[in-house]
N, C-alpha and C positions, 0 to 999 in steps of 0.2 A: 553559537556556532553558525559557520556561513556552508551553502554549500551551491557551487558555480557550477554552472552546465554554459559552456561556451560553444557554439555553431559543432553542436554534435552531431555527428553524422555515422549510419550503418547500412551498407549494403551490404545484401548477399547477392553476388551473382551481379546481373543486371538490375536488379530490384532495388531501390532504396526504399529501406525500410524507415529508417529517418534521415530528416533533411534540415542538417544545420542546427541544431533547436540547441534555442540558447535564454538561459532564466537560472535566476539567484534566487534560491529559500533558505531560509532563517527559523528558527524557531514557529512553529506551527502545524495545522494541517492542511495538504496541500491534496484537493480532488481530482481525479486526473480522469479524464471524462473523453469518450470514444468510440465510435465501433470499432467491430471485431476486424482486426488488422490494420489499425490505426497510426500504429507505435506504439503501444504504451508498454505492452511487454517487453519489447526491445528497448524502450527507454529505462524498464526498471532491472533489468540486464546487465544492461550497460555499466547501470550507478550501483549496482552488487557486486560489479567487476566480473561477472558471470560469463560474461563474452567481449570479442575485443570489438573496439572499435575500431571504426574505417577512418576519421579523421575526427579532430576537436578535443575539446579537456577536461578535466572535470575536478573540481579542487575544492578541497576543506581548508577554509582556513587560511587561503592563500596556498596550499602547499597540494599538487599534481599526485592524486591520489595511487597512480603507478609508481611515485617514489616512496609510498607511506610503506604499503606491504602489509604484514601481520597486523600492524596498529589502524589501520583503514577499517580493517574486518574486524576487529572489535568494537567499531566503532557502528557496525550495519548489525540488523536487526532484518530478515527478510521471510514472510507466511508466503510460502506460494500457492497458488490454486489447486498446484493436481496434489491425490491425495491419495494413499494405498501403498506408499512404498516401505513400510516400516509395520506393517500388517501382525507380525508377527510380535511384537514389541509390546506389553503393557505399556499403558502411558505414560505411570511414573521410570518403567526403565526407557523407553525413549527419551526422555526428559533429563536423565542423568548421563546418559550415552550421548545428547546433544550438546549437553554443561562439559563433559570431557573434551569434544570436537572444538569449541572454545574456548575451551585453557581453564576451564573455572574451578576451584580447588575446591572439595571434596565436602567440607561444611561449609562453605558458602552454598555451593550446589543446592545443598538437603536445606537451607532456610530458604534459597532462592523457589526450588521446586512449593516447599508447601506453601507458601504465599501463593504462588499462582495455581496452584491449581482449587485454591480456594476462588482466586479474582475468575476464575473461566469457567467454576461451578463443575468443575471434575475430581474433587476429593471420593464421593463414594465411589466413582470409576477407575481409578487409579491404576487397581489393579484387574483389571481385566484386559486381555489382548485389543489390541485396537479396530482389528478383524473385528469384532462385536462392535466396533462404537457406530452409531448412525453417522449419516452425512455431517450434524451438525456439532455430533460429538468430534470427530476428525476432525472441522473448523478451529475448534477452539483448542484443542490440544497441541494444534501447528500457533495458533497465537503463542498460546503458553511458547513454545521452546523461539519464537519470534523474541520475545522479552527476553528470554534470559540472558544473561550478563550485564543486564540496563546500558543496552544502544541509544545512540544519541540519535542515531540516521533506522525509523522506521519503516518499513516499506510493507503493505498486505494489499496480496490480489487478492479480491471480490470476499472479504473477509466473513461478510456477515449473509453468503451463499450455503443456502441446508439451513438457516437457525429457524426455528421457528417465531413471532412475533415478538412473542414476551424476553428470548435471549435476543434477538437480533436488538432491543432496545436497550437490552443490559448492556451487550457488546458495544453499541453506539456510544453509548452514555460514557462507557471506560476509557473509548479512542476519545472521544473528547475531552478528558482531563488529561490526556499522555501529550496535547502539541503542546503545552505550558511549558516543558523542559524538554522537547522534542522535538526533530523534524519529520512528522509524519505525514509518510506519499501511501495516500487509498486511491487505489485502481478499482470502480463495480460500476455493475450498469443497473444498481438499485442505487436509483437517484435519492431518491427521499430518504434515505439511509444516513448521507453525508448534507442534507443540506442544512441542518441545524448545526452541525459541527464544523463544519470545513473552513478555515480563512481563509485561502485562496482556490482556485477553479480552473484547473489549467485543462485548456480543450484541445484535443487533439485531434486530424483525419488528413489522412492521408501521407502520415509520417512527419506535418509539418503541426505547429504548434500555431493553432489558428486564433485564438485571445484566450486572455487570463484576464483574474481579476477578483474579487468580492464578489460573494454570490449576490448580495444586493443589486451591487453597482451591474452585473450582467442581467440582473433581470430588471432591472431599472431600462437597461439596451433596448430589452424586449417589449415593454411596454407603450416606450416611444416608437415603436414599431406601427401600435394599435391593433395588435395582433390580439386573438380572443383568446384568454387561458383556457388550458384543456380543461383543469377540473372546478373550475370555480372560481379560483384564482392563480395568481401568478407564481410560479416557480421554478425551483432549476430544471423541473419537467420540459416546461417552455423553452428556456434556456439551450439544452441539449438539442430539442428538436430544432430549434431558430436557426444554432448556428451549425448542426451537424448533421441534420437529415433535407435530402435533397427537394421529398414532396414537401415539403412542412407549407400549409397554407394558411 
């Protein structure tokens, strides 16, 4: 699967929020790295169809995903960051009430849900209101209903935000086998999260798309620099700060 982002562009108001941004992914994980008002929300917005845009395209396939419709959104898979809205919900009934909002029939549903809530380590939580789940518990239960229907177009803001060490490596470990048949976009500002996993490193500030690449090949950038690594050695630490913070010395 292809999926085209061509000179996309979103303003509100006077503001461009993004300017132009244009890049082709394919099967993979794609890291999407940035300060806070960067674009990146607004770019993964955009490609949920979640808001319009102001100019540009966006295509699966060759085919302008405003003429797919229903079959577009089958195809997305979207965790977003905020979390509390469904408070009242056990997980497994969340889970089944989100398999509905996606068309997913009824015993597909009930195989789909117990698979995952085994992969995200919330079977004994199931059934308890989500109101009781900790921060890290609510991360992973927004994962779960993110999979269900097996989307081909991933997308998770700051996914592994609230886990603590030993899940946030479990979680890591799992996004890492999903780019194989997947185009998965992680949006978090825990670098070291995504830098074992990620095939590409798309950098974002200031609404425009300032390099991409191989976390290698960009920390490869930074070394010809001669610049000192922060901890030791070189990483997309380096990376981040090189090309996206102003003091970096």
């Amino acid at each position: 699967m292809k999926l085209e982002l061509k000179e996309l562009r979103k303003c509100y108001g006077n503001k461009e929020a993004l300017k132009e941004l244009t890049y082709s992914l394919e099967d993979g994980i794609y890291a999407l790295l940035g300060p806070n008002g960067a674009g990146k929300s607004t770019l993964m917005n955009l490609i949920t169809d979640n808001i319009k845009r102001t100019s540009g395209i966006i295509r699966v396939d060759g085919q302008e995903i405003l003429d797919m419709g229903k079959s577009y959104r089958k195809l997305i898979g979207y965790m977003p960051q905020q979390q509390g809205n469904y408070d009242q919900f056990t997980g497994k009934t969340f889970l089944y009430y989100i398999a509905e909002l996606k068309g997913i029939k009824k015993r597909e549903a009930k195989k789909q849900i117990e698979s995952l809530l085994k992969v995200v380590n919330l079977e004994a939580e199931a059934n308890r209101k989500i109101a009781g789940y900790s921060g890290g518990m609510k991360q992973r239960i927004l994962l779960a209903q993110a999979l269900l229907g097996d989307p081909r177009i991933l997308i998770l803001d700051e996914p592994t935000a609230g886990l603590d060490p030993k899940e946030r490596i479990r979680l890591r470990n799992f996004i890492g086998n999903l780019g194989k048949e997947k185009i998965v976009i992680v949006a978090t500002h825990i670098v070291s999260d995504i830098e074992t996993i990620a095939d590409h490193v798309l950098l974002i500030k200031g609404g425009s798309l300032i390099h991409s690449g191989a976390p290698e090949k960009l920390i490869e950038i930074v070394k010809e620099q001669g610049k000192e690594p922060i901890g030791g050695r070189y990483s997309l630490e380096d990376v981040y700060m090189y090309f996206l913070e102003d003091d970096y010395e």
